[in-house]
Biotite code that builds the C-alpha atoms (Angstrom):
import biotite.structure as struc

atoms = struc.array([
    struc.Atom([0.000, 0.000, 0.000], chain_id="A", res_id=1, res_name="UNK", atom_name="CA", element="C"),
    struc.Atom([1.312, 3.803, -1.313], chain_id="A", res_id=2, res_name="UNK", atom_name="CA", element="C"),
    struc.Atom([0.187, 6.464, 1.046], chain_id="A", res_id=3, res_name="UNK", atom_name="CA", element="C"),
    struc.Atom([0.370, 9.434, -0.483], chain_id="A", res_id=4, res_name="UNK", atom_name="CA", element="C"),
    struc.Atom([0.729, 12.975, 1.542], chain_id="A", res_id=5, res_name="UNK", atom_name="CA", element="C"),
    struc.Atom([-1.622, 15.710, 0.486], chain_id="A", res_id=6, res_name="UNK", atom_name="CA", element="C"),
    struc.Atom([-0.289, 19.013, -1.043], chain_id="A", res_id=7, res_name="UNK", atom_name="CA", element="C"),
    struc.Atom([-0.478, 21.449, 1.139], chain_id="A", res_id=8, res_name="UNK", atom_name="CA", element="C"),
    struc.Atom([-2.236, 24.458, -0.103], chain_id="A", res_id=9, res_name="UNK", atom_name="CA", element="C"),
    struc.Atom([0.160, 26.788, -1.560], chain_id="A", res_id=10, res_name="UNK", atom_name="CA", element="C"),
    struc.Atom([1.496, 30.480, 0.741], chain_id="A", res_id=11, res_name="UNK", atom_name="CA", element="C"),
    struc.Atom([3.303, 33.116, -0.766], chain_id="A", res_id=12, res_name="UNK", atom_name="CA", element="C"),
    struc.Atom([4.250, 36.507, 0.513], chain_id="A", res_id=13, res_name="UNK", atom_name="CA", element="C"),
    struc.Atom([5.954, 40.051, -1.143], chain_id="A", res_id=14, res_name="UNK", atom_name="CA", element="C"),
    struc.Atom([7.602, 42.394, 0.967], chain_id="A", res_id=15, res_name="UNK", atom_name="CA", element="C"),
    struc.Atom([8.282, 46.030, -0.624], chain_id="A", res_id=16, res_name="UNK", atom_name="CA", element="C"),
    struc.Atom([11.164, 48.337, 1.026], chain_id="A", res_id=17, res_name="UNK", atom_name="CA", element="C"),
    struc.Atom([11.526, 51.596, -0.216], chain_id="A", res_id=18, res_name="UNK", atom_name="CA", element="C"),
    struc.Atom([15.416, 53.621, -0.255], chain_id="A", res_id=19, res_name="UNK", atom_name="CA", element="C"),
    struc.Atom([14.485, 56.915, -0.076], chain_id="A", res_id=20, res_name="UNK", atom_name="CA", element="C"),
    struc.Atom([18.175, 57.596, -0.510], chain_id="A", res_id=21, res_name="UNK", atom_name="CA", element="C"),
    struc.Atom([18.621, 55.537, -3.997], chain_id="A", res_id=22, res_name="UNK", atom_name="CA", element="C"),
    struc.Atom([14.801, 56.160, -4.595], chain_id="A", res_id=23, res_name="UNK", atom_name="CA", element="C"),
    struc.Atom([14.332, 52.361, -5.223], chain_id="A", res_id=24, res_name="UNK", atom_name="CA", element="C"),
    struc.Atom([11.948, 49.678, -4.453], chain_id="A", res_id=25, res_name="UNK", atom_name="CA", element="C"),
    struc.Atom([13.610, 45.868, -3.915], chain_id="A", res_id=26, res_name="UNK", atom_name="CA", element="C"),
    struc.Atom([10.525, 43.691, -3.668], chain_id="A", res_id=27, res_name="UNK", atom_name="CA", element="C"),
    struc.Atom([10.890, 40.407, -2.478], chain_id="A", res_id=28, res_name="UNK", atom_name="CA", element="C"),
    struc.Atom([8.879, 37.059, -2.702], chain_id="A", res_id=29, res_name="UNK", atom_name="CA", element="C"),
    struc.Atom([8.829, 33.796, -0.756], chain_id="A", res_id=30, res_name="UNK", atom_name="CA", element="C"),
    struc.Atom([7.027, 30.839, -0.967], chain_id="A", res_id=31, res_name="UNK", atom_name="CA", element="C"),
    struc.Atom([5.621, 27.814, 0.882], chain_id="A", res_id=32, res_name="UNK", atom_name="CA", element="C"),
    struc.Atom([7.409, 25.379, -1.815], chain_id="A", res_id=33, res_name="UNK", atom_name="CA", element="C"),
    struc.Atom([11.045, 27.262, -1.890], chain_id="A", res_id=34, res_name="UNK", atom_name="CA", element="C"),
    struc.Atom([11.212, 28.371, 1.509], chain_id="A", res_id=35, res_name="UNK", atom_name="CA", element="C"),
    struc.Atom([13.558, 30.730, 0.831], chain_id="A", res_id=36, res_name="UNK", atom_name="CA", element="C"),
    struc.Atom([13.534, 34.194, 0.160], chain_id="A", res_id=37, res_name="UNK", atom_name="CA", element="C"),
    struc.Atom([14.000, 35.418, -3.517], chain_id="A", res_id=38, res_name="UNK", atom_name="CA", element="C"),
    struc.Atom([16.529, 37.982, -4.761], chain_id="A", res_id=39, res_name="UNK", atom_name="CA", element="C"),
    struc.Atom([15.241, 41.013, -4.907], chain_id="A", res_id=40, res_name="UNK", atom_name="CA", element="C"),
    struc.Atom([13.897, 42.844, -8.183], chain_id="A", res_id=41, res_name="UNK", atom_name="CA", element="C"),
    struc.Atom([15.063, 45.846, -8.042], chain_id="A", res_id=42, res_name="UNK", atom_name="CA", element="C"),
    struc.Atom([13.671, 49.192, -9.716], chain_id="A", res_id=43, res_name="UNK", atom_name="CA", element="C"),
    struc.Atom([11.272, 52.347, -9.729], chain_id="A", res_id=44, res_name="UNK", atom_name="CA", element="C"),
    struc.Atom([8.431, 54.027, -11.165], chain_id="A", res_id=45, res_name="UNK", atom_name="CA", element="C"),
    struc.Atom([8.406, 56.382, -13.885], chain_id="A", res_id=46, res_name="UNK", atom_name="CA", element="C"),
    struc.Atom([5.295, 58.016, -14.638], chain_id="A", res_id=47, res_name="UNK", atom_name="CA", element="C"),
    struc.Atom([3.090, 55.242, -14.306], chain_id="A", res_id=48, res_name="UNK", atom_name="CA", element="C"),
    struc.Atom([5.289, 52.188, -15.515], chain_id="A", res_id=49, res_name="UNK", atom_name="CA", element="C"),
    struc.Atom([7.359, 50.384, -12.621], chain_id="A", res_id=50, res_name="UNK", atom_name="CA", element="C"),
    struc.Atom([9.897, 48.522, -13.483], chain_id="A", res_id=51, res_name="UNK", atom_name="CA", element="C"),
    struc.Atom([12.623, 45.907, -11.591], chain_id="A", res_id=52, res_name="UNK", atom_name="CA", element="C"),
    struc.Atom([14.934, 43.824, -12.639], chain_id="A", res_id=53, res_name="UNK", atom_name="CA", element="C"),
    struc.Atom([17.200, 41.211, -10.640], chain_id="A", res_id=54, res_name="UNK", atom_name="CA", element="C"),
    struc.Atom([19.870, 38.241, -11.537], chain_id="A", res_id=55, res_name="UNK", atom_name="CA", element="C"),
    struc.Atom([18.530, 34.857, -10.816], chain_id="A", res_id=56, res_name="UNK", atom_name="CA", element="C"),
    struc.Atom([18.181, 31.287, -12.177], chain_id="A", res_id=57, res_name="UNK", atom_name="CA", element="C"),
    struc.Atom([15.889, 29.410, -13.835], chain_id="A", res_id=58, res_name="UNK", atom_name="CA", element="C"),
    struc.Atom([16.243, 25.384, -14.047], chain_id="A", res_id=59, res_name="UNK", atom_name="CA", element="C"),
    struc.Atom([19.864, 25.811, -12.582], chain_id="A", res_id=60, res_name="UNK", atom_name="CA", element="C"),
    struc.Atom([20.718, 28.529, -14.843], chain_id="A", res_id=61, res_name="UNK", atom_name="CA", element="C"),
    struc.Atom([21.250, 32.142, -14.715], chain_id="A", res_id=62, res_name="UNK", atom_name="CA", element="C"),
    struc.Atom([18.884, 34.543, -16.401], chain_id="A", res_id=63, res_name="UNK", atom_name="CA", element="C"),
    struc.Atom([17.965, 38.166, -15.805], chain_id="A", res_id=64, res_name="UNK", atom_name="CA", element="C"),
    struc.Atom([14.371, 38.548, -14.701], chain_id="A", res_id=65, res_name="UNK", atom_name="CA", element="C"),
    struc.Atom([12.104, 41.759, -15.269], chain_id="A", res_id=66, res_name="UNK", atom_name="CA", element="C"),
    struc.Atom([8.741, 42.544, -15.083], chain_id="A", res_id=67, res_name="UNK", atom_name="CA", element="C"),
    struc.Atom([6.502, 45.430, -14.945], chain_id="A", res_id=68, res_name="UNK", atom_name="CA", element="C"),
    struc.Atom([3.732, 47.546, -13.611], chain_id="A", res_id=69, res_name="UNK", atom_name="CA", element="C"),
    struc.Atom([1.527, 49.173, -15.561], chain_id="A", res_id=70, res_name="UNK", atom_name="CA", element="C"),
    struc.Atom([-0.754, 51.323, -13.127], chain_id="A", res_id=71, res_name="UNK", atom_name="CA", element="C"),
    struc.Atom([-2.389, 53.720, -16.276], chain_id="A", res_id=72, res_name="UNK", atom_name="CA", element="C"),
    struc.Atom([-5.620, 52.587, -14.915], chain_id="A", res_id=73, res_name="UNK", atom_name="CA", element="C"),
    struc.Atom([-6.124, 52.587, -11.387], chain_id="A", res_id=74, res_name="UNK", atom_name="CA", element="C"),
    struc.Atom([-8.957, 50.811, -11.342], chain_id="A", res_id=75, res_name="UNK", atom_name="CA", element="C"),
    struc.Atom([-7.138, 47.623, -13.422], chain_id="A", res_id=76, res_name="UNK", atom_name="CA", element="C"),
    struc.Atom([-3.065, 47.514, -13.063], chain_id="A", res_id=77, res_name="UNK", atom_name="CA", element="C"),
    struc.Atom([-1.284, 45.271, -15.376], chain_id="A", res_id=78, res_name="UNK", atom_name="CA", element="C"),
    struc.Atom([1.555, 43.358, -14.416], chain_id="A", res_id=79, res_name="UNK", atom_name="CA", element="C"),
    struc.Atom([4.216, 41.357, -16.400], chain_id="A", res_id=80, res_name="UNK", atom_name="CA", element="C"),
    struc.Atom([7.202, 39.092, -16.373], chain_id="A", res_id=81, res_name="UNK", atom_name="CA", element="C"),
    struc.Atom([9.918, 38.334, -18.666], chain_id="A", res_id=82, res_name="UNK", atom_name="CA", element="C"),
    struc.Atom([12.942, 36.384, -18.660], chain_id="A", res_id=83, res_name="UNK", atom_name="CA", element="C"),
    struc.Atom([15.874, 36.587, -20.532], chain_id="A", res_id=84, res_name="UNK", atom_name="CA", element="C"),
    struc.Atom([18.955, 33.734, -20.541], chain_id="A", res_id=85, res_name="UNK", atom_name="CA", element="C"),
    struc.Atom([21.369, 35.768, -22.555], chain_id="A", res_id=86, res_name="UNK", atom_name="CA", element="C"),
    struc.Atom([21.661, 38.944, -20.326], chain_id="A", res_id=87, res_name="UNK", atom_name="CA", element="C"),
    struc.Atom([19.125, 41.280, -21.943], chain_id="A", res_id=88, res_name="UNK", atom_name="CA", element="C"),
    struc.Atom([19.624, 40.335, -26.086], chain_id="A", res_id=89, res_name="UNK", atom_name="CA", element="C"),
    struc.Atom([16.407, 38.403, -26.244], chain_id="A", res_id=90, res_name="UNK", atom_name="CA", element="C"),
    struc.Atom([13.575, 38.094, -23.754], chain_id="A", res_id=91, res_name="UNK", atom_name="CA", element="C"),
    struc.Atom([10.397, 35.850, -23.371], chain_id="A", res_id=92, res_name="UNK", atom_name="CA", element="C"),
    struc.Atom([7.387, 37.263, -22.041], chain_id="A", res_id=93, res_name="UNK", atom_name="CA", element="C"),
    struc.Atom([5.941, 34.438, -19.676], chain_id="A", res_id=94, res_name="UNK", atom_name="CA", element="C"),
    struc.Atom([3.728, 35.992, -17.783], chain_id="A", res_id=95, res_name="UNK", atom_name="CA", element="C"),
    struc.Atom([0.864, 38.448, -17.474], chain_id="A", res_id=96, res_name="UNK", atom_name="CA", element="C"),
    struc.Atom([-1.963, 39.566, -14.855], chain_id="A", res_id=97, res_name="UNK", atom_name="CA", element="C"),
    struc.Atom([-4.415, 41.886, -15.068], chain_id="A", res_id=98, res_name="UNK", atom_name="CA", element="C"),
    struc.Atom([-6.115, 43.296, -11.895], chain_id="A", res_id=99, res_name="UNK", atom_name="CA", element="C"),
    struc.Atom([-9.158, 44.484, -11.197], chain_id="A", res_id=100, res_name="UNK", atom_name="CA", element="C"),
    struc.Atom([-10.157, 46.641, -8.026], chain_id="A", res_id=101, res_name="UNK", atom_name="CA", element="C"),
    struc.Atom([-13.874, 45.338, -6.554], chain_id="A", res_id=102, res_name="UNK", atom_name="CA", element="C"),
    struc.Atom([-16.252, 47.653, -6.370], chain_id="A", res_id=103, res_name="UNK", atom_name="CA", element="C"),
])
């Protein structure tokens, strides 16, 4: 007989900090499967884009991640992530979200 363990349900958390001397956000994520606390991506705002950027790896190797905010609309922010594997001459878009604020 196989027992098998249920997944636990998945917790993940962001934390923001704000240099008000280098005027730049490094927002990090954990995660209930990692247990360990990302790299930061590191960035700003200009106008209404954000955007951050950090070294990392993907599958055991190193990549430069990126993504964006788009907060043009208020009411529904867009957010986006893209990787690239050669150090910014090509990147893949693999992932957007678009938000929307309950009434």
């Amino acid at each position: 007989m196989t027992i098998v363990e249920p997944r636990l349900l998945f917790e993940g958390a962001s934390f923001r900090l704000f240099n008000p001397q280098t005027r730049l956000w490094s927002i990090y994520w954990a995660d209930s499967d990692r247990v360990v606390m990302d790299v930061p991506q590191v960035g700003s705002f200009d106008g209404n884009i954000g955007r951050f950027y950090a070294e990392d790896t993907y599958a055991g190797k190193p990549i430069v991640v990126a993504f964006e905010w788009d907060r043009s609309n208020p009411d529904s922010p867009l957010w986006s992530q893209v990787f690239s594997p050669d150090k910014g001459q090509t990147w893949e878009w693999n992932w957007h979200m678009t938000l929307q604020r309950q009434s």
